[in-house]
Structure formats: structure tokens, C-alpha cells
Backbone as XML, in Angstrom:
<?xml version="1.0"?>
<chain id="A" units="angstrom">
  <residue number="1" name="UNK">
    <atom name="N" x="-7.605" y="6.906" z="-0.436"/>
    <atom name="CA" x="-7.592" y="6.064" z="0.738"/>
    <atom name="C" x="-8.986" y="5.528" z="1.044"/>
  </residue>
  <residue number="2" name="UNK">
    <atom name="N" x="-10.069" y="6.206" z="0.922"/>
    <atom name="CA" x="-11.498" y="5.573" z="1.271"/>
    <atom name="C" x="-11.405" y="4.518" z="-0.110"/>
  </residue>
  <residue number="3" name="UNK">
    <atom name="N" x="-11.204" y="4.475" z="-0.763"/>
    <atom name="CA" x="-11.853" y="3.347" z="-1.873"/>
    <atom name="C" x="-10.950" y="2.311" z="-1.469"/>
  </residue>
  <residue number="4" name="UNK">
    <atom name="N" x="-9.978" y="2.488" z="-0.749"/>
    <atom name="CA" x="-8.805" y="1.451" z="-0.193"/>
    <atom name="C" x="-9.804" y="0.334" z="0.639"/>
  </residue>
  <residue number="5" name="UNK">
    <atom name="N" x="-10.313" y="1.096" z="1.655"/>
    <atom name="CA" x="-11.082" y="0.944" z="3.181"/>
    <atom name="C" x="-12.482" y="0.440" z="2.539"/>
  </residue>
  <residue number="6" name="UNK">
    <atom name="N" x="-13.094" y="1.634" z="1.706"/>
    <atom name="CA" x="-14.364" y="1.055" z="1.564"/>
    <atom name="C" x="-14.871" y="-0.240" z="0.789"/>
  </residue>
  <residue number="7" name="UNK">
    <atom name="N" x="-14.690" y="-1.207" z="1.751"/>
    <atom name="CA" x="-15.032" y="-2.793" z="1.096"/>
    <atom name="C" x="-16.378" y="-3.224" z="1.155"/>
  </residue>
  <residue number="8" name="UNK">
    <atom name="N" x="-17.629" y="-1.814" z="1.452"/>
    <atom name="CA" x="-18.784" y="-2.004" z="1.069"/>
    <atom name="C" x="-19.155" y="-1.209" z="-0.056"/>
  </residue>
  <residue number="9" name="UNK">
    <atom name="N" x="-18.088" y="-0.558" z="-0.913"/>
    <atom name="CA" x="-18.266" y="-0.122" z="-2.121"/>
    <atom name="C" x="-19.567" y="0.350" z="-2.239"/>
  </residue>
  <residue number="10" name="UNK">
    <atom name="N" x="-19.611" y="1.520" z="-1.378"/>
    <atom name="CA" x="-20.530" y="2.469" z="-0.998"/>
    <atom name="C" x="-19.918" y="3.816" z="-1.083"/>
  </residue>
  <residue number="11" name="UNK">
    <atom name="N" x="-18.948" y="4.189" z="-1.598"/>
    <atom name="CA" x="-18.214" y="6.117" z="-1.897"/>
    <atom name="C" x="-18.523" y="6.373" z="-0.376"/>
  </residue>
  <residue number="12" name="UNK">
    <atom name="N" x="-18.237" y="5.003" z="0.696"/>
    <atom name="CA" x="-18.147" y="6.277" z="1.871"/>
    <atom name="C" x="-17.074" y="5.144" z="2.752"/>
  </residue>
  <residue number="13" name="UNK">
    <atom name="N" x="-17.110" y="5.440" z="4.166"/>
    <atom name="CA" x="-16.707" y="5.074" z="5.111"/>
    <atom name="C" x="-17.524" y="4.195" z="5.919"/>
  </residue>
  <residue number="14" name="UNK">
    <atom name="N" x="-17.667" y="3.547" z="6.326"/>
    <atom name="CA" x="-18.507" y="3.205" z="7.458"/>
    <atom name="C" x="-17.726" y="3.500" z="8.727"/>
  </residue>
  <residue number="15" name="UNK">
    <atom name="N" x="-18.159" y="2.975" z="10.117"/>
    <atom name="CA" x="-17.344" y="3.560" z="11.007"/>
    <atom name="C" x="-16.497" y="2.182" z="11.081"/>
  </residue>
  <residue number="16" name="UNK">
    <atom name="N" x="-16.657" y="0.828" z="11.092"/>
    <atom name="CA" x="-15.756" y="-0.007" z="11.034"/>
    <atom name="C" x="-14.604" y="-0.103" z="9.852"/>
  </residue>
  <residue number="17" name="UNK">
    <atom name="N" x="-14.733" y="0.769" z="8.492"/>
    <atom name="CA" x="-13.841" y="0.734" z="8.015"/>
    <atom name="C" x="-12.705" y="1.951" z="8.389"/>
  </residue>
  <residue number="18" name="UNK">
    <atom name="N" x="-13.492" y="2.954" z="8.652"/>
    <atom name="CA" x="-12.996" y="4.146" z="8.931"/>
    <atom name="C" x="-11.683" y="4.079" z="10.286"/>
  </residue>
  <residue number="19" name="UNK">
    <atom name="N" x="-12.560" y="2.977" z="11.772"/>
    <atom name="CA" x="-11.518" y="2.786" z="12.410"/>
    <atom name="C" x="-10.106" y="1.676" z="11.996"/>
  </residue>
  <residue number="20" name="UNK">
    <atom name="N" x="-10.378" y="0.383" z="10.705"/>
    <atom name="CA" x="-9.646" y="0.051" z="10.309"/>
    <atom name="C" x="-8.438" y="1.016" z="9.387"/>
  </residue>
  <residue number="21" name="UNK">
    <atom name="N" x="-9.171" y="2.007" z="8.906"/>
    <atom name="CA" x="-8.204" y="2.764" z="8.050"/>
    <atom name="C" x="-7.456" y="3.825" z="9.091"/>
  </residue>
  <residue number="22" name="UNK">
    <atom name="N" x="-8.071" y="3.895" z="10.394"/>
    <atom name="CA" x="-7.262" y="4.900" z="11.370"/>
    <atom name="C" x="-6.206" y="4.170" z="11.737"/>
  </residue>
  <residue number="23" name="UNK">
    <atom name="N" x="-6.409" y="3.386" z="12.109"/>
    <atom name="CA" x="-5.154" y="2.155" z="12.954"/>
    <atom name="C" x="-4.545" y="1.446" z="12.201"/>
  </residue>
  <residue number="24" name="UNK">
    <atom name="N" x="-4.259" y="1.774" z="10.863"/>
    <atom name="CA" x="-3.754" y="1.386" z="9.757"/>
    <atom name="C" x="-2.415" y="2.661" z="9.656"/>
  </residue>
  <residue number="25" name="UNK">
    <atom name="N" x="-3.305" y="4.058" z="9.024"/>
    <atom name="CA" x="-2.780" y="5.109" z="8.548"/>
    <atom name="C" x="-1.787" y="5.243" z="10.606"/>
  </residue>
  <residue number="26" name="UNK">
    <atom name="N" x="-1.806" y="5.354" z="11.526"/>
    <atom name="CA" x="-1.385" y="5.203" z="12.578"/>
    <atom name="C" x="-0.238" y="4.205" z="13.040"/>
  </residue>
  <residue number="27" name="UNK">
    <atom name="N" x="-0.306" y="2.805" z="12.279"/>
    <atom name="CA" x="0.656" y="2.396" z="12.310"/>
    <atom name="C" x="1.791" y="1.968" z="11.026"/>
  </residue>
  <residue number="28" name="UNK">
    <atom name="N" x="1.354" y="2.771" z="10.096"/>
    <atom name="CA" x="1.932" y="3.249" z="9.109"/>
    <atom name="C" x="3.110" y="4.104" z="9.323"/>
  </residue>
  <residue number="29" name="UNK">
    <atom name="N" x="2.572" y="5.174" z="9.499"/>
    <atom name="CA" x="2.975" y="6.277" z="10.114"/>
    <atom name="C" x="4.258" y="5.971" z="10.920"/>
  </residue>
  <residue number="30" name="UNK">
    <atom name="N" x="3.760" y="5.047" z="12.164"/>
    <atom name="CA" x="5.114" y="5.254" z="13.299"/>
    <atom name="C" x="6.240" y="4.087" z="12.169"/>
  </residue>
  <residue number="31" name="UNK">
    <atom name="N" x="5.747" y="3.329" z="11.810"/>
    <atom name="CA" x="6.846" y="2.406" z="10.446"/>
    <atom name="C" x="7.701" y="3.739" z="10.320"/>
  </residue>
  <residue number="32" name="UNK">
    <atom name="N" x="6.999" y="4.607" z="9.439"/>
    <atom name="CA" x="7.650" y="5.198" z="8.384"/>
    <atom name="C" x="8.509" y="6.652" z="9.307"/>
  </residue>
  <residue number="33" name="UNK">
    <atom name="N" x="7.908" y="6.855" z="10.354"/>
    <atom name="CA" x="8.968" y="7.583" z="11.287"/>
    <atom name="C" x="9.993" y="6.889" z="11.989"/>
  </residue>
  <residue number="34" name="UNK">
    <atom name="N" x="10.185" y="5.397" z="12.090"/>
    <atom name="CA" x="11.100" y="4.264" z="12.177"/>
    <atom name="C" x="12.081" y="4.657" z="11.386"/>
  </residue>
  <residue number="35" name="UNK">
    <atom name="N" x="11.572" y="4.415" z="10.282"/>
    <atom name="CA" x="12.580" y="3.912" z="9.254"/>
    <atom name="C" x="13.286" y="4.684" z="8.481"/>
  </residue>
  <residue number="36" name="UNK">
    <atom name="N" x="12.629" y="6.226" z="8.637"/>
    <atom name="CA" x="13.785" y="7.662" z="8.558"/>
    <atom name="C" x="14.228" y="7.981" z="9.460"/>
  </residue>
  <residue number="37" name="UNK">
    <atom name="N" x="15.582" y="7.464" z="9.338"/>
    <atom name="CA" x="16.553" y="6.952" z="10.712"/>
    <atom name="C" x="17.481" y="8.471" z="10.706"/>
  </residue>
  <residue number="38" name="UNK">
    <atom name="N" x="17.418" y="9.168" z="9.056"/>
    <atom name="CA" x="18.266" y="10.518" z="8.470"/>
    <atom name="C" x="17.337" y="11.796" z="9.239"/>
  </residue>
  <residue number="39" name="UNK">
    <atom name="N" x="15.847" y="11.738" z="9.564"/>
    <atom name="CA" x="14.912" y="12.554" z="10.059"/>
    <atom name="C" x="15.048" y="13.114" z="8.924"/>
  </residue>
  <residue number="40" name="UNK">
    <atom name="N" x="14.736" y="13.082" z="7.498"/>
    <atom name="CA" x="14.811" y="13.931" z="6.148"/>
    <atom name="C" x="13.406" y="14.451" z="6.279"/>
  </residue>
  <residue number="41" name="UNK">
    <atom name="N" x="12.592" y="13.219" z="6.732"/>
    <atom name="CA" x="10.972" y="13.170" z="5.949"/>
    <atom name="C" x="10.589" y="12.621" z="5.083"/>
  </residue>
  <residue number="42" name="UNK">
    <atom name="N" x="11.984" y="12.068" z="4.425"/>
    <atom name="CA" x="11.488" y="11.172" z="3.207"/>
    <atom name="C" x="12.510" y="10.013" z="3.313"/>
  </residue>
  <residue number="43" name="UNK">
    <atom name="N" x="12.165" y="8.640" z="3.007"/>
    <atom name="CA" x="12.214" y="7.354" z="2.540"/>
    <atom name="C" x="13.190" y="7.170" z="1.431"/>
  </residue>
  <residue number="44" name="UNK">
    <atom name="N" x="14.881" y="7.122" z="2.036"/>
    <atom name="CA" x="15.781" y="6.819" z="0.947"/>
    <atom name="C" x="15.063" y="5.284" z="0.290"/>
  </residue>
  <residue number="45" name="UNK">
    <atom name="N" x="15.577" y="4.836" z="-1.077"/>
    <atom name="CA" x="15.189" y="3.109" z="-1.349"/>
    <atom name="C" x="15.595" y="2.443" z="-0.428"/>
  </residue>
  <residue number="46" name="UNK">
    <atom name="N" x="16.612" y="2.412" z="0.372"/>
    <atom name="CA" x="16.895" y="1.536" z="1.205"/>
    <atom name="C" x="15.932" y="1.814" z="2.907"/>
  </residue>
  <residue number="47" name="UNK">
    <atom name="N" x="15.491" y="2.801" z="3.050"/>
    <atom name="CA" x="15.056" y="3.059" z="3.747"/>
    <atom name="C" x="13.359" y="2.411" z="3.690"/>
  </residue>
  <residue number="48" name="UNK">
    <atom name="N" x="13.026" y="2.785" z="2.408"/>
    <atom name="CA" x="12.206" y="2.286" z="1.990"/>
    <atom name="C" x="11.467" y="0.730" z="2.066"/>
  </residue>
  <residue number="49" name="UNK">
    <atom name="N" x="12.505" y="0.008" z="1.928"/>
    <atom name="CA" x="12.796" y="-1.211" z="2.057"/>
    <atom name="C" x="12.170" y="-1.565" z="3.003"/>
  </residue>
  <residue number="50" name="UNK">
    <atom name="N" x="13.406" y="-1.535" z="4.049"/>
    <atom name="CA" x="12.824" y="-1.647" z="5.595"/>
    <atom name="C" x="11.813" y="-1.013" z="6.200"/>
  </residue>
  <residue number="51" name="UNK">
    <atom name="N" x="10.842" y="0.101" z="5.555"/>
    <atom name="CA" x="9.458" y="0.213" z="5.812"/>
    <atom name="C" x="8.559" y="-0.491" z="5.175"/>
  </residue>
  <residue number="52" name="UNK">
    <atom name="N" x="8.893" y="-1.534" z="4.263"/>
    <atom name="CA" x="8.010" y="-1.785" z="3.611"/>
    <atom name="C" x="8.101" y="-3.648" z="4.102"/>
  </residue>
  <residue number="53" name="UNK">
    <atom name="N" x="9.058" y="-3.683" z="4.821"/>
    <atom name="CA" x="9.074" y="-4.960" z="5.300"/>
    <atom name="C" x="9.140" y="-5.259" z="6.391"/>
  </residue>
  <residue number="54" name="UNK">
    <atom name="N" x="8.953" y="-3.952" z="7.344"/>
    <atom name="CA" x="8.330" y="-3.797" z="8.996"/>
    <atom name="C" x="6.749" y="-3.688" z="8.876"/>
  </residue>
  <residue number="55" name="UNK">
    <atom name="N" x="6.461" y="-3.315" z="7.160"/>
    <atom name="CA" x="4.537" y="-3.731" z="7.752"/>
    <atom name="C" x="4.406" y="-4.797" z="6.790"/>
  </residue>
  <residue number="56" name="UNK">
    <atom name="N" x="5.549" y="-5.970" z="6.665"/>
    <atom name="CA" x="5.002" y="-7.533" z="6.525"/>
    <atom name="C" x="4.756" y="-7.534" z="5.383"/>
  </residue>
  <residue number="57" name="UNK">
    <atom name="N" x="5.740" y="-6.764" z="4.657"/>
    <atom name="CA" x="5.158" y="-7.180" z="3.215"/>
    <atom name="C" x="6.956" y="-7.308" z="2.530"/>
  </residue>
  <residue number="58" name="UNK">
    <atom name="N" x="6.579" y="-8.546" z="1.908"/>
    <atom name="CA" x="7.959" y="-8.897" z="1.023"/>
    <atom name="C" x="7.847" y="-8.623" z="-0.394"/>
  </residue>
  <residue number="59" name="UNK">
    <atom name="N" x="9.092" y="-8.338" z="-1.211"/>
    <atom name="CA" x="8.984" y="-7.603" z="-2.464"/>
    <atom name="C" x="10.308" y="-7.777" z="-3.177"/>
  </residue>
  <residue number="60" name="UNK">
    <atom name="N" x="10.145" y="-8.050" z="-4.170"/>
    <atom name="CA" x="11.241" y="-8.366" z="-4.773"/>
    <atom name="C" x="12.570" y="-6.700" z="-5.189"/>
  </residue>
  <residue number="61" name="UNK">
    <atom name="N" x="13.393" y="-6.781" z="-5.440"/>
    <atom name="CA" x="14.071" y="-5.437" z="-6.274"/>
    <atom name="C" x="13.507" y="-5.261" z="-7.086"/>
  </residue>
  <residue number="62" name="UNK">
    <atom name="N" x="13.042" y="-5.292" z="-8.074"/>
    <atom name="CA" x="12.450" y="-4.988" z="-9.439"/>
    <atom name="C" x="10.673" y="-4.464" z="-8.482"/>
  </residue>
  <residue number="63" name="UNK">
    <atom name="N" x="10.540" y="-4.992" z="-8.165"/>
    <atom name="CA" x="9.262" y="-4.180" z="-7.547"/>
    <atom name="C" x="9.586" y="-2.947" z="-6.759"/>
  </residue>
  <residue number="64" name="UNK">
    <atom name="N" x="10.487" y="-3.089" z="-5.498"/>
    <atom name="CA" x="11.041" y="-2.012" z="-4.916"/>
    <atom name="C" x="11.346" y="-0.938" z="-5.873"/>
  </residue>
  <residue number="65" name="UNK">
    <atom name="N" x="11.834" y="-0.826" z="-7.227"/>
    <atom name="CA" x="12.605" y="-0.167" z="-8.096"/>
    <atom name="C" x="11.023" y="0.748" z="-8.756"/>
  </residue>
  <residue number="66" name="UNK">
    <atom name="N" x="10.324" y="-0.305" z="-9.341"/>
    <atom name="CA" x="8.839" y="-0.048" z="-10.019"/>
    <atom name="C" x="8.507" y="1.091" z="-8.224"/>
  </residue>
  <residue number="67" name="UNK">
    <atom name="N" x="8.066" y="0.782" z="-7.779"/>
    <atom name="CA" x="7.354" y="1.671" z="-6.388"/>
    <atom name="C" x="8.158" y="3.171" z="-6.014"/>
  </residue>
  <residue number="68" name="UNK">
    <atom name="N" x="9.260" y="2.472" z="-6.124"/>
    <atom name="CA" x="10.314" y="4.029" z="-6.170"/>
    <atom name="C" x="9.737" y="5.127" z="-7.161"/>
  </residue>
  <residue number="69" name="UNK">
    <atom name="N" x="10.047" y="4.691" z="-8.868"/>
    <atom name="CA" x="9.918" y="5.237" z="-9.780"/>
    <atom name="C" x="8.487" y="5.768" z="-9.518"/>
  </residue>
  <residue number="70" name="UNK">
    <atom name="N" x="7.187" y="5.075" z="-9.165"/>
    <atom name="CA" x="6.014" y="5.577" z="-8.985"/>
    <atom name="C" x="5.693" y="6.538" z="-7.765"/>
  </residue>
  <residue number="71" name="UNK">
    <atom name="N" x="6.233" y="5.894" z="-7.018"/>
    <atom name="CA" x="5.938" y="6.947" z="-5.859"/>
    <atom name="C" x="6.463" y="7.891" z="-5.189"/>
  </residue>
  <residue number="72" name="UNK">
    <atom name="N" x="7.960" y="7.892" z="-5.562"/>
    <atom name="CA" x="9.373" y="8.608" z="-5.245"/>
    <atom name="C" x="9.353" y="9.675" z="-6.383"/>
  </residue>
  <residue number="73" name="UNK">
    <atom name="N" x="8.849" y="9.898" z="-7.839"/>
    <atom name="CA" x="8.864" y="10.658" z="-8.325"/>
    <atom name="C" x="10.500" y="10.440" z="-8.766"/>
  </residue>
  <residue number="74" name="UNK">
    <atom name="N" x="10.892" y="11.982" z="-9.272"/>
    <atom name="CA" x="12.723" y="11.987" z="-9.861"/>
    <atom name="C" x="13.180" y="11.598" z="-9.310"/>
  </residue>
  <residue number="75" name="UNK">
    <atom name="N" x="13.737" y="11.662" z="-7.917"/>
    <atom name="CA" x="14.331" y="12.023" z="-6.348"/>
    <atom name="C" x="14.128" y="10.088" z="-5.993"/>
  </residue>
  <residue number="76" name="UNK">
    <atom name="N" x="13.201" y="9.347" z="-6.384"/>
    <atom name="CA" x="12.868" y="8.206" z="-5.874"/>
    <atom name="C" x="12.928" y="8.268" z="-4.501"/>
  </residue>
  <residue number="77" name="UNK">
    <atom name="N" x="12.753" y="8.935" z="-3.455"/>
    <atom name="CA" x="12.638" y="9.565" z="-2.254"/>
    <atom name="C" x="11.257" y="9.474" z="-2.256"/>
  </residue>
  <residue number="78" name="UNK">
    <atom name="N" x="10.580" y="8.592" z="-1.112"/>
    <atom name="CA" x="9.342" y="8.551" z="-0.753"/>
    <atom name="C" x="8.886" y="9.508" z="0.623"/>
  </residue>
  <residue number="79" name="UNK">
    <atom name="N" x="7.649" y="10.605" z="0.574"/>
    <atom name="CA" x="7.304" y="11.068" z="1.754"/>
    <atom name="C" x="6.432" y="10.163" z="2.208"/>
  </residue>
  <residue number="80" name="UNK">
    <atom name="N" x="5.733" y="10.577" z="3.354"/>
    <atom name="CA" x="4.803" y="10.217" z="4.394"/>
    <atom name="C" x="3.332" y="9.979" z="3.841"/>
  </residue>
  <residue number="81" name="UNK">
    <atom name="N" x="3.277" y="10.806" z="3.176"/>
    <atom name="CA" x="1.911" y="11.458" z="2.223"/>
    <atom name="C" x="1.854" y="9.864" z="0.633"/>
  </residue>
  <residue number="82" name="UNK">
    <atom name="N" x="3.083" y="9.932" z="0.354"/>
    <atom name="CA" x="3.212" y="8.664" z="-0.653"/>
    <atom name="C" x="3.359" y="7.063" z="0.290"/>
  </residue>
  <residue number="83" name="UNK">
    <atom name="N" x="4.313" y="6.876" z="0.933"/>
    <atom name="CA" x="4.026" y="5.754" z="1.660"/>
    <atom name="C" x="3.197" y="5.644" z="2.117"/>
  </residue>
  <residue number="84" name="UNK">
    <atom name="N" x="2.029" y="6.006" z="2.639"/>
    <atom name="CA" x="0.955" y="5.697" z="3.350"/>
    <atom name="C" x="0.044" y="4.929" z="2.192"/>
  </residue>
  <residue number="85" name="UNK">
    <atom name="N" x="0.057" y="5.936" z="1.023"/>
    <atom name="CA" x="-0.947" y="5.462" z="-0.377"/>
    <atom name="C" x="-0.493" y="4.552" z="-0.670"/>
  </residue>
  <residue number="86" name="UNK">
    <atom name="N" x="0.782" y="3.844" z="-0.499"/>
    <atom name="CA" x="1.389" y="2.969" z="-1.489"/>
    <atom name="C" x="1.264" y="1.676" z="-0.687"/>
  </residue>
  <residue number="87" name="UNK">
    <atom name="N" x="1.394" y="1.562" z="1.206"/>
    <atom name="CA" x="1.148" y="1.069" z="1.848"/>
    <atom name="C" x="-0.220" y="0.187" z="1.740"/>
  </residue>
  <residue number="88" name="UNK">
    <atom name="N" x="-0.933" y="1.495" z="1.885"/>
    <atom name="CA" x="-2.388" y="1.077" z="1.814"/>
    <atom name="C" x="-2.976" y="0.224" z="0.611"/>
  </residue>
  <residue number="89" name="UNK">
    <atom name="N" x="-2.399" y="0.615" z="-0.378"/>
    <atom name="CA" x="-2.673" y="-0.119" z="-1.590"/>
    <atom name="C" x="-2.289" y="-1.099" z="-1.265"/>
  </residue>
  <residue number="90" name="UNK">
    <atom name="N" x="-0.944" y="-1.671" z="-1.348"/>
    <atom name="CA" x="-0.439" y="-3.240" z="-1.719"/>
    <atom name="C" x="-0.834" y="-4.123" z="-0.648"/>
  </residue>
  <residue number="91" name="UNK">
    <atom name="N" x="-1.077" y="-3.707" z="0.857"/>
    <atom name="CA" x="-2.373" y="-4.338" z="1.879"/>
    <atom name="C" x="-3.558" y="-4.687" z="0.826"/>
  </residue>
  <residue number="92" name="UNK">
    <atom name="N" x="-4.356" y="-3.835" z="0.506"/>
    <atom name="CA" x="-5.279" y="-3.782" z="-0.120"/>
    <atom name="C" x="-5.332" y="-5.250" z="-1.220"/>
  </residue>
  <residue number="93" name="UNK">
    <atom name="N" x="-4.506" y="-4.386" z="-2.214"/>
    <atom name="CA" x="-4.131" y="-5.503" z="-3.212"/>
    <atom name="C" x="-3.846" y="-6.859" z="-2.895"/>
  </residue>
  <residue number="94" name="UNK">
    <atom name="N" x="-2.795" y="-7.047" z="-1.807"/>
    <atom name="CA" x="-2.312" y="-8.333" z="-1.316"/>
    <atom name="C" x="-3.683" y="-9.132" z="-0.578"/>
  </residue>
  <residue number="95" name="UNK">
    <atom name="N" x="-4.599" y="-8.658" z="0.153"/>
    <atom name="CA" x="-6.279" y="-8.958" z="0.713"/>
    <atom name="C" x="-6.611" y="-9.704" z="-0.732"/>
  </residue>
  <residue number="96" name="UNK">
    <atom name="N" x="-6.973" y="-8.670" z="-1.845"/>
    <atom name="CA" x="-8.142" y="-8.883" z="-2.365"/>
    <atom name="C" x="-7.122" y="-10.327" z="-3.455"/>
  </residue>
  <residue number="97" name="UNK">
    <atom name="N" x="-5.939" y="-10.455" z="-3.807"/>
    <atom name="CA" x="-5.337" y="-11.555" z="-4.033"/>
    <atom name="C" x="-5.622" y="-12.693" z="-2.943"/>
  </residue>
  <residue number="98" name="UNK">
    <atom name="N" x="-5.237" y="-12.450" z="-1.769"/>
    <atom name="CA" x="-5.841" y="-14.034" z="-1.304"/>
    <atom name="C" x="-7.181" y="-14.448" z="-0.733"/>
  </residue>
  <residue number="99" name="UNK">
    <atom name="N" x="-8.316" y="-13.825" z="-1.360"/>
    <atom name="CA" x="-9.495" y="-13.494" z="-1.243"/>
    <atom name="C" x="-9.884" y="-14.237" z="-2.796"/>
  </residue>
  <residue number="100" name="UNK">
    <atom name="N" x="-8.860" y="-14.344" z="-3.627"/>
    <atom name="CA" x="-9.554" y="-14.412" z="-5.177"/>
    <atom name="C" x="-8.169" y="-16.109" z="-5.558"/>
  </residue>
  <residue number="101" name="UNK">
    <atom name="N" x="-7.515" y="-16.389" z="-4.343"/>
    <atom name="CA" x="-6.577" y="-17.206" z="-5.400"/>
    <atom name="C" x="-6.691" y="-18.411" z="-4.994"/>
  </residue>
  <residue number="102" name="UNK">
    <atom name="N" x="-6.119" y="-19.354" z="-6.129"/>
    <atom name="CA" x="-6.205" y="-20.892" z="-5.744"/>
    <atom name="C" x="-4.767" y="-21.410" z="-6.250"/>
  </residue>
  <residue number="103" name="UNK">
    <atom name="N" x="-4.457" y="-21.720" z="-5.089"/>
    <atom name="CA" x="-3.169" y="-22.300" z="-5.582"/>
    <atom name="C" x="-1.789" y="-21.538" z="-5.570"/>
  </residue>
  <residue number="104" name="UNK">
    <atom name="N" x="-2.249" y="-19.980" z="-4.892"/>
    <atom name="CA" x="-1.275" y="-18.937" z="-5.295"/>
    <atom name="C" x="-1.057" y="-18.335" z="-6.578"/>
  </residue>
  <residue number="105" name="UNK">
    <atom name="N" x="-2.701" y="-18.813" z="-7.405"/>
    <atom name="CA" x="-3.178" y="-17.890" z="-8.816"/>
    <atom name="C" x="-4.008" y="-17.548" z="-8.572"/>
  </residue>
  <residue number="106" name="UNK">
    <atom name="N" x="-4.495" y="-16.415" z="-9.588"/>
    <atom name="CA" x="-6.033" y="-16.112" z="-9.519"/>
    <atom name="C" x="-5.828" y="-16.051" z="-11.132"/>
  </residue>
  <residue number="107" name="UNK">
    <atom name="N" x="-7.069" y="-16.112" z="-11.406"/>
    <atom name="CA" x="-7.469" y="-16.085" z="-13.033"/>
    <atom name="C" x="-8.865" y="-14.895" z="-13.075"/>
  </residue>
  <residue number="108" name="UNK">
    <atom name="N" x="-8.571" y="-13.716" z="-13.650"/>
    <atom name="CA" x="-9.720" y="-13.269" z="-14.116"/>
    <atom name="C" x="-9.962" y="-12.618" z="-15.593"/>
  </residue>
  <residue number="109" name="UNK">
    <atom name="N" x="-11.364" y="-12.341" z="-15.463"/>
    <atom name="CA" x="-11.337" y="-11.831" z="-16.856"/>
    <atom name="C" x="-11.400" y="-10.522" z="-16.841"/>
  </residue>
  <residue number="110" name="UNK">
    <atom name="N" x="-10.678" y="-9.787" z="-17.814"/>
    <atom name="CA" x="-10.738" y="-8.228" z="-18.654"/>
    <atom name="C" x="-11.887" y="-7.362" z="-17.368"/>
  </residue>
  <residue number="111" name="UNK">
    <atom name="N" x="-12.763" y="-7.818" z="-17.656"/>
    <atom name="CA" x="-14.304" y="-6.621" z="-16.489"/>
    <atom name="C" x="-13.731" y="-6.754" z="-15.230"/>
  </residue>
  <residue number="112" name="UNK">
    <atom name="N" x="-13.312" y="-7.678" z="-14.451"/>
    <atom name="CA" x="-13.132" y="-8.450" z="-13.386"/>
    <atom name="C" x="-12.018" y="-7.217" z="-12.488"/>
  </residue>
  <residue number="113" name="UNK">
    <atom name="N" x="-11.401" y="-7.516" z="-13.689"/>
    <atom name="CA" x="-9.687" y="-7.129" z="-13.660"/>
    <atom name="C" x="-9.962" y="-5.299" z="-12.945"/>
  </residue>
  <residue number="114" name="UNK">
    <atom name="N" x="-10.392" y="-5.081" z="-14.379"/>
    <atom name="CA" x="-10.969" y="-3.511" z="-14.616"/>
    <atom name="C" x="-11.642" y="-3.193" z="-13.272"/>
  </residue>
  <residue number="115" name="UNK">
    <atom name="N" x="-12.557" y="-3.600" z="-12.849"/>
    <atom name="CA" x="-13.051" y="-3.454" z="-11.539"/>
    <atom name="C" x="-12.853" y="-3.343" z="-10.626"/>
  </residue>
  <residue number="116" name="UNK">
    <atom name="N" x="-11.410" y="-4.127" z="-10.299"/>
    <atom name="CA" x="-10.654" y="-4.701" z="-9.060"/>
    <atom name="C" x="-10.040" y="-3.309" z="-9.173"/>
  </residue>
  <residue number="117" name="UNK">
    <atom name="N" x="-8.699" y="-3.477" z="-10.052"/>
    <atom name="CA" x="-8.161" y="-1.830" z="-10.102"/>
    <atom name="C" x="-8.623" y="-0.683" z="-10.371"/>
  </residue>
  <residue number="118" name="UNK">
    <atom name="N" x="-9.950" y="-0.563" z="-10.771"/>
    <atom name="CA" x="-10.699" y="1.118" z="-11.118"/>
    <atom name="C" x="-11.086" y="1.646" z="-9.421"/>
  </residue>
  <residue number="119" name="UNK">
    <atom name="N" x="-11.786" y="0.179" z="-8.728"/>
    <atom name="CA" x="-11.903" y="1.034" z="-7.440"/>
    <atom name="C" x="-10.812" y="1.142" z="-6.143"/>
  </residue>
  <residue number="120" name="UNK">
    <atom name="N" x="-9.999" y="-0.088" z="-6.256"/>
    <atom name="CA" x="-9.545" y="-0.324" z="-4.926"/>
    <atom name="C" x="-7.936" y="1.030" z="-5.348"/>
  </residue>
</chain>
């Protein structure tokens, strides 16, 4: 989660990222106590869904399916502890895409690439 936040790519926090990543992980959180409507603790796929598109993010099935398999483990059942990471990422990811695109592309090269995903 700090390499999520830390966008001064400094291995730390600052306190402005730190309160962005509080009020993030906070309204994460009440999403994902929303949207386990079963009180299991964990994120059926369909449940899933609708947490993942109460914090504004749209996704195709085949992605929903890919995120399951990764973050749901056998069970494809997501906890609190995984949605938050998975949350935080594709925010993340989805930033540093319209930060880098033209046109609704981005083009980079191999180092670029490597960089983007080794830290964030």
C-alpha cells in the first residue's frame, strides 16, 4: 500500500500521502462493508462487482474474472485485506494511465513499463 500512495517515490509516506491513503483505505472499507450484504466477510463475484463499481471504477467480465482468480484465490471470494490492495491498485493504475495517455493510449517502452509496475 505505501508504494501505492508514495508518488514521491521516496520508500516512505509523507503526511499528505499518508492522509490520502487514510481516506482512501476508509472509504474503501465502508464500500466493501456495503456490499457484503451476506455479512460473510468476504466478496461473492457478484458482490464484488458492485464494490468495485461503487468506488467508480468500470470493468469488463473478463477482468472481473482475471481479479477474482488473483485476488479471491480457489474460493474466488475476496476479503477486506484483498479488496483494499486490489482497490488501491487499479486507482493507482487507472491515475498513472491518464497521467501518461493521449488519445486513450499510452505508448511506452520495456524500462518505462518495468518501472511503472515494479513500484506502484
Amino acid at each position: 500500500m505505501v508504494a501505492l500512495m508514495d508518488t514521491s517515490i521516496t520508500g516512505r509516506l509523507n503526511s499528505d500521502e499518508f492522509l490520502r491513503l487514510w481516506r482512501k483505505v476508509t472509504m474503501y472499507k465502508d464500500i466493501f462493508f456495503c456490499s457484503d450484504v451476506d455479512h460473510s466477510g468476504m466478496l461473492s463475484s457478484s458482490q464484488l462487482r458492485n464494490a468495485i463499481m461503487a468506488s467508480g471504477i468500470r470493468l469488463s467480465d473478463n477482468l472481473l474474472n482475471l481479479i477474482a482468480l488473483r485476488y479471491g484465490g480457489s474460493s474466488g471470494n475476496i476479503s477486506l485485506e484483498s479488496f483494499l490492495s486490489l482497490v488501491l491498485r487499479m486507482d493507482r493504475m487507472a491515475k498513472i494511465f491518464r497521467e501518461l495517455n493521449n488519445g486513450g493510449a499510452i505508448s511506452l517502452r520495456d524500462n518505462e513499463w518495468m518501472y511503472i509496475t515494479m513500484y506502484a
